[in-house]
C-alpha positions in Angstrom: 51.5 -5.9 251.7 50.2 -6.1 255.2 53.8 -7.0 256.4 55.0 -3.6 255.0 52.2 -1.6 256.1 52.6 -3.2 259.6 56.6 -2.1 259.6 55.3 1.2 258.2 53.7 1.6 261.5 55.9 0.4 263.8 58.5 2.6 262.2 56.0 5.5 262.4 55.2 5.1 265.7 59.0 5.0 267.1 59.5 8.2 265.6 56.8 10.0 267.0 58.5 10.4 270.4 61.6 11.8 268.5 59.2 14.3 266.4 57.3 15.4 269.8 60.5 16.4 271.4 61.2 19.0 268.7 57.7 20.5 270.0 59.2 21.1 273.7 59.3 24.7 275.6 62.3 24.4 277.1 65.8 26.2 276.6 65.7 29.8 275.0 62.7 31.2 273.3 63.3 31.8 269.5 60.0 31.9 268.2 60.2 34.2 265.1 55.9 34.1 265.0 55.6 36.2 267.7 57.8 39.7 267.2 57.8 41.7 269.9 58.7 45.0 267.8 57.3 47.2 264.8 60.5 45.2 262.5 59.7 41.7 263.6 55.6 42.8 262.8 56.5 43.9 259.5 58.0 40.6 258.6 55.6 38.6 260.0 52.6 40.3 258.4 54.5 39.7 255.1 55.4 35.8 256.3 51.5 35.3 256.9 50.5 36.5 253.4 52.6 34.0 252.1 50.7 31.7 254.3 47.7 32.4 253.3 48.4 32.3 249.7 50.4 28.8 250.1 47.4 27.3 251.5 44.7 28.9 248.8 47.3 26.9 246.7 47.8 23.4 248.3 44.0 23.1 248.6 43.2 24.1 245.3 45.9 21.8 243.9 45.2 18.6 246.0 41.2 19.3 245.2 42.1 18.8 241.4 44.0 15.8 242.7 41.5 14.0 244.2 38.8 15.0 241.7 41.3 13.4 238.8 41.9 10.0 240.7 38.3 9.6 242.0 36.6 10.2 238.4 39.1 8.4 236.5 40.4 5.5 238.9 39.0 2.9 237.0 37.6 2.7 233.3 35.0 0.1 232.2 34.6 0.8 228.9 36.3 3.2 226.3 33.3 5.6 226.7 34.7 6.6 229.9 38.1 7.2 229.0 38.5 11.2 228.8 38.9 12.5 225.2 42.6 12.6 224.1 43.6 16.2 223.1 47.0 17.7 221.7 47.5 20.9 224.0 44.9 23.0 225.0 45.6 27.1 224.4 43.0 27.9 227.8 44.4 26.0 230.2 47.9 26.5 228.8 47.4 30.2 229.4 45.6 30.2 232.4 48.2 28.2 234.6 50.4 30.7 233.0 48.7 34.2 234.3 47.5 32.5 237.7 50.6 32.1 239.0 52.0 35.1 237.6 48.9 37.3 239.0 49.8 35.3 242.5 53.4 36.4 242.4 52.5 40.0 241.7 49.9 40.2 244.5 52.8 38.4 246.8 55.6 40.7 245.7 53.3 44.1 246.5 53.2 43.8 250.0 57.0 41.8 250.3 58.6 45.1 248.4 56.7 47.6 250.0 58.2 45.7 253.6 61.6 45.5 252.1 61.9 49.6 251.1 60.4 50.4 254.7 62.6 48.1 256.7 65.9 49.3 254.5 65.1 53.3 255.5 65.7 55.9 257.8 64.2 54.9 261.6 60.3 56.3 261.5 61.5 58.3 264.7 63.5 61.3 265.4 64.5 60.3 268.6 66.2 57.2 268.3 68.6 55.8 270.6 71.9 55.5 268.7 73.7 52.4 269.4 76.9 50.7 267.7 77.2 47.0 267.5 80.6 45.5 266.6 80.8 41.9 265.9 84.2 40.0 267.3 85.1 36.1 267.0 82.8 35.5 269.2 81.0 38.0 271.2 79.8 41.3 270.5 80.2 45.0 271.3 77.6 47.5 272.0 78.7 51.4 272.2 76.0 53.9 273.6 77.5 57.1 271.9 74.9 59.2 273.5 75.2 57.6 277.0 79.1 57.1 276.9 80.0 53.9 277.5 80.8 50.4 276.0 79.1 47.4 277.4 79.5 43.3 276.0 77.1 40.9 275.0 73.8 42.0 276.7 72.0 44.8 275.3 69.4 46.7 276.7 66.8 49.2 274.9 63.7 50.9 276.5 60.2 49.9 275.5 58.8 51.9 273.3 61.6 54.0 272.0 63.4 53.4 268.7 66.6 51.9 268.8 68.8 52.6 265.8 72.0 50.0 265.3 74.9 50.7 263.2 76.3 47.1 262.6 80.3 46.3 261.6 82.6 43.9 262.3 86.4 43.8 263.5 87.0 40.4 261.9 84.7 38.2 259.6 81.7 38.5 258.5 78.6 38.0 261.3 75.1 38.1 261.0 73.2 39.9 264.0 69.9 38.2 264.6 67.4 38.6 267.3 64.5 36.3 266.8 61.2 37.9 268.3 62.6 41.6 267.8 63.7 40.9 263.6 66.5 40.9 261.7 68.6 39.6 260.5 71.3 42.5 259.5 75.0 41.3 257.7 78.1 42.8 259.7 81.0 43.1 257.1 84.2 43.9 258.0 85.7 47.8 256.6 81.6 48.7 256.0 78.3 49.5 258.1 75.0 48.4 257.8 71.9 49.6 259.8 69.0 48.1 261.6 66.4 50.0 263.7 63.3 48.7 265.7 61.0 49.9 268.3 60.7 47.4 271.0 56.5 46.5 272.2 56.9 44.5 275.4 59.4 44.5 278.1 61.3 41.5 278.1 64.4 39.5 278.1 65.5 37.7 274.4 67.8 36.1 273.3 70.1 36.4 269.9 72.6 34.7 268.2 74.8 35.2 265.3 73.5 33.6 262.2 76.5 33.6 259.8 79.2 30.8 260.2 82.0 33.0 261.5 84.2 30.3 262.9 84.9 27.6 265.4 82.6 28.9 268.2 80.0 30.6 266.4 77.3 28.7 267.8 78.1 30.4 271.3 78.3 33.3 269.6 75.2 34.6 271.8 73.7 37.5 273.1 70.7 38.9 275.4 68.2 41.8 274.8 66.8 43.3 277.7 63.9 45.4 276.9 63.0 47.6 280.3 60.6 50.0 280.9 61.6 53.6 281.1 62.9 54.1 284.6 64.9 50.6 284.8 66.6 51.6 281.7 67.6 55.0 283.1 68.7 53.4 286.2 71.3 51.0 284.2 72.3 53.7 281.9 73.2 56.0 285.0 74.8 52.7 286.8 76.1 52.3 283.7 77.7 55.6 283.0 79.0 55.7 286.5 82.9 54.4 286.8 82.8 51.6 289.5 85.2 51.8 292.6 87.4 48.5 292.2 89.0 46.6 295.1 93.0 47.9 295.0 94.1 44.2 295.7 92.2 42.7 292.8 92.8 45.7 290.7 96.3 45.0 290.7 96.2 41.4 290.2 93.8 42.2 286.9 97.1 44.8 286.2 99.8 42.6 286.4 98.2 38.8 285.1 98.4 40.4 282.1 94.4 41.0 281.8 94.8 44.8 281.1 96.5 44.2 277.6 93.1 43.3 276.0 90.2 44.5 278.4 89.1 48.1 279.0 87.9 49.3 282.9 86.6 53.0 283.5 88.2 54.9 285.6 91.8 52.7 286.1 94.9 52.0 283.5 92.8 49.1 282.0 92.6 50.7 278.5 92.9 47.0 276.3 90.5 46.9 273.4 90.8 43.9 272.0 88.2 42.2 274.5 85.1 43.1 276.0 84.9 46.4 278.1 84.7 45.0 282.0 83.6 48.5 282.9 80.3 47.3 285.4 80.6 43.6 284.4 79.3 42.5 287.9 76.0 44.2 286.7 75.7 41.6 283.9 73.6 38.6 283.9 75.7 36.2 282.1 79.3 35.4 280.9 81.2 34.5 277.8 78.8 35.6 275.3 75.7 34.4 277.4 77.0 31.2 277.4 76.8 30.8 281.0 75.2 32.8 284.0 77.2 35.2 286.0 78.2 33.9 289.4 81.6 33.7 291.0 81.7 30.1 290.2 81.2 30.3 286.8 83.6 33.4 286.9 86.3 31.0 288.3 85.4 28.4 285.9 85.7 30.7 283.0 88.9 32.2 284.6 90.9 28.9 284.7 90.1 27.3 281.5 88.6 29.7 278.6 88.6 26.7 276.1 86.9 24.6 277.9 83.7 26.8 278.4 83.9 28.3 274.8 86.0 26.1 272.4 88.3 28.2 270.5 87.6 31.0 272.3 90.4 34.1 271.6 91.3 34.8 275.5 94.4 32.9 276.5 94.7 30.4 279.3 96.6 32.3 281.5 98.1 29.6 284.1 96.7 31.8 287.0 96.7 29.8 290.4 93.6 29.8 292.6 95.0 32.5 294.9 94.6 34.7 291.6 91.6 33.4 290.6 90.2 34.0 293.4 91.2 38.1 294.0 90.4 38.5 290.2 86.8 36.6 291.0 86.4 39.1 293.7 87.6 42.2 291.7 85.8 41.5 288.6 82.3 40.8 290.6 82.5 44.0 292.5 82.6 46.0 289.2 78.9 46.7 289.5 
């Protein structure tokens, strides 16, 4: 017996290391505890109800527990053996309308969240914004601003954003950890999400519905700005960029303008992400990796090997290409 409780330990005490890693800050922050919007609130009031209610359980069960094996761990005589009963109606019923009056008293508050979360936005003036879910990167349209932008979204604090949510391909799953979700996109129907964003920020999303071979970089950033920085980037935003003539043809005639869109030249592709202003974006290839001509060159080369089945073709360019697209595409900004 002590052998095994000795390996027990040892065992115990190897995993601990492995068990404390899972505890570490580092990498994105997806913490779903700590909503940084009205939506993710709602949730996590209802999530902490449960809590609460879970516990109130667990210690009133493990009480019982301990009170059955400490008074009847050991009988001396038959005197202390507890009177043997066939059913008894009380207790029968009671653990019948306790859990039943628990669920009731759990289910109030979780539908009431539900019906509000499924309606209209609680404000008038909500930003309208389309999201459209590709294999494996997303679209977001800003109808009222006029234009199309890839991957990184951005929302001012405060203000209601209202998402209509679809998808060209398969089915995705739009999720935003801190801000709340998650929302289905279905290809040939819409579904809608809305929150108001609480504290300026930068988050990070992901889709949450197995859409294929690189749906784990299927990523995406939320930047929540205050008033004026969001104005600025809309107005940047809305404003057609001046490309270099040199690396605007190369983009022409490497066969780039067949799936991606820029404003204000013959670029008019839609089967990619809009480049319209991508030198303004923080990261590349679904957030997978930061924006720098490096990384542009990397991504430029070899598409596979930065995303693994990744949709964009290898296009053989040689590094005097590379290097005028690298150039072109950065200066969009």
């Amino acid at each position: 017996m002590n052998r095994e409780r000795s390996t027990f330990l040892q065992t115990l005490l190897a995993a601990l290391p492995l068990l404390l890693m899972g505890c570490g800050a580092q990498g994105p922050d997806w913490r779903t505890l700590q909503p940084v919007s009205d939506f993710g609130r709602l949730g996590a009031d209802v999530y902490d109800d449960l809590i609460w209610w879970t516990l109130g359980i667990l210690v009133v069960v493990e009480l019982l527990l301990l009170y059955a094996l400490l008074r009847y761990r050991s009988a001396r005589s038959e005197s202390e053996v507890p009177s043997q009963v066939h059913g008894f109606t009380a207790l029968e019923i009671a653990w019948t309308l306790v859990p039943a009056a628990i669920l009731f008293f759990i289910a109030i508050p979780t539908v009431r969240t539900i019906f509000e979360l499924q309606g209209a936005p609680p404000s008038e003036d909500a930003l309208e914004i389309t999201v459209v879910g590709h294999q494996w990167w997303w679209e977001f349209q800003y109808p009222e601003l006029g234009f199309v932008t890839a991957n990184e979204l951005h929302v001012p604090v405060g203000r209601t954003a209202n998402l209509t949510l679809s998808s060209a391909d398969v089915i995705h799953s739009f999720w935003i950890p801190q801000i709340g979700g998650k929302r289905d996109l279905n290809p040939g129907s819409e579904n809608r999400l809305w929150f108001t964003p609480t504290e300026v920020g930068e988050y990070y999303g992901q889709c949450a519905e197995l859409c294929g071979t690189s749906h784990a970089n299927m990523r995406m950033r939320v930047f929540v700005d205050d008033s004026a920085t969001f104005a600025e980037w809309a107005a940047a935003m809305q404003a057609p960029a001046i490309p270099d003539s040199a690396g605007a043809m190369t983009f022409l005639i490497s066969g780039c303008a067949a799936c991606h869109t820029i404003a204000g030249t013959p670029a008019q592709g839609k089967v990619g992400p809009d480049l319209t202003n991508v030198g303004r974006r923080t990261t590349l290839a679904s957030s997978l990796i930061p924006n720098t001509p490096e990384h542009m060159a990397g991504w430029l080369r070899s598409p596979d090997s930065v995303k693994p089945g990744a949709l964009m073709p290898d296009l053989n360019l040689d590094e005097q290409r590379v290097n005028e697209l690298v150039r072109f595409l950065e200066g969009l900004r």
